[in-house]
C-alpha positions in Angstrom: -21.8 -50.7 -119.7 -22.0 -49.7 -116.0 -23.4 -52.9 -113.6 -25.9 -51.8 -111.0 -24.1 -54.5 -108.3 -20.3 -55.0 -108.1 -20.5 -58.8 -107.5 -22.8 -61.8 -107.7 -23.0 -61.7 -104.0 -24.3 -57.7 -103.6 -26.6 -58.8 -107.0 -28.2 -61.8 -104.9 -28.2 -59.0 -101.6 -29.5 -56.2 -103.5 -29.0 -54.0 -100.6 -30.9 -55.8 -98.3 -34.2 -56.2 -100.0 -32.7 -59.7 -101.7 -34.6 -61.9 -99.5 -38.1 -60.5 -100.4 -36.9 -60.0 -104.2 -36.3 -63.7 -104.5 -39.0 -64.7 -102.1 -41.4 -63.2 -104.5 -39.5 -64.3 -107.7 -40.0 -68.4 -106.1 -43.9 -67.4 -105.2 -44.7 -66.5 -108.5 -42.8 -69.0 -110.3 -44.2 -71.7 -107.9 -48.0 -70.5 -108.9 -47.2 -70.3 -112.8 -46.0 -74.0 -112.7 -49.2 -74.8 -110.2 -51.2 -73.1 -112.6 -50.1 -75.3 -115.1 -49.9 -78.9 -113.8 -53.3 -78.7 -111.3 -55.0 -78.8 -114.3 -53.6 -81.5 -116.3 -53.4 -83.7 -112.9 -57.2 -82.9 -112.6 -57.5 -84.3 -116.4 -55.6 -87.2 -116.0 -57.7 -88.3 -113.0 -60.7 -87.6 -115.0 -59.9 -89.5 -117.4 -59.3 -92.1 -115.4 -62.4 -92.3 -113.6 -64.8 -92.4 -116.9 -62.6 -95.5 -118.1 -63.7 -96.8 -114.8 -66.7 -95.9 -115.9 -67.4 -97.3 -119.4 -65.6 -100.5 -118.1 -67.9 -100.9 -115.2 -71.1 -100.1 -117.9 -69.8 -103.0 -120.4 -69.2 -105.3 -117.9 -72.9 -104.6 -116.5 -74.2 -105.3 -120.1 -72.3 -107.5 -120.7 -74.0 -109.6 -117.3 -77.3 -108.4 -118.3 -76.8 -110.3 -121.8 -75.7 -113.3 -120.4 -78.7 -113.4 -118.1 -80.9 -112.9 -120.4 -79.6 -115.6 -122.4 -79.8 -117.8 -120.1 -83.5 -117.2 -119.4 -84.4 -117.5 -123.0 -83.1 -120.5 -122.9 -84.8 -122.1 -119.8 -87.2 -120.1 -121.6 -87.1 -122.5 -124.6 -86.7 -125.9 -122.7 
């Protein structure tokens, strides 16, 4: 089996065009893994948010309940 580079060093080089070899390697590895965790960050805050939301709502009714209890019972007096 013949080895296109004689050392790690030449492999990492690769005649000069190294640089833009591995530039190109970390851009596309960098989008894959963006690709990946923009969504589930976007999820996660969604999530979030709507148990903001359905808190906020059952507190709301929960207020709205209580007032009208009360005024059914001044109601009543």
């Amino acid at each position: 089996m013949q080895f296109q580079f004689d050392d790690f060093a030449s492999f990492l080089a690769m005649n000069g065009h190294g640089p833009y070899v591995w530039f190109s390697y970390g851009v596309t590895i960098a989008v894959l893994v963006a690709l990946v965790l923009v969504p589930l960050l976007r999820q996660r805050k969604m999530r979030e948010q709507f148990q903001r939301q359905i808190r906020q709502e059952e507190a709301r009714r929960r207020a709205g309940a209580e007032r009208n209890a009360k005024s059914a019972a001044v109601a009543a007096e």
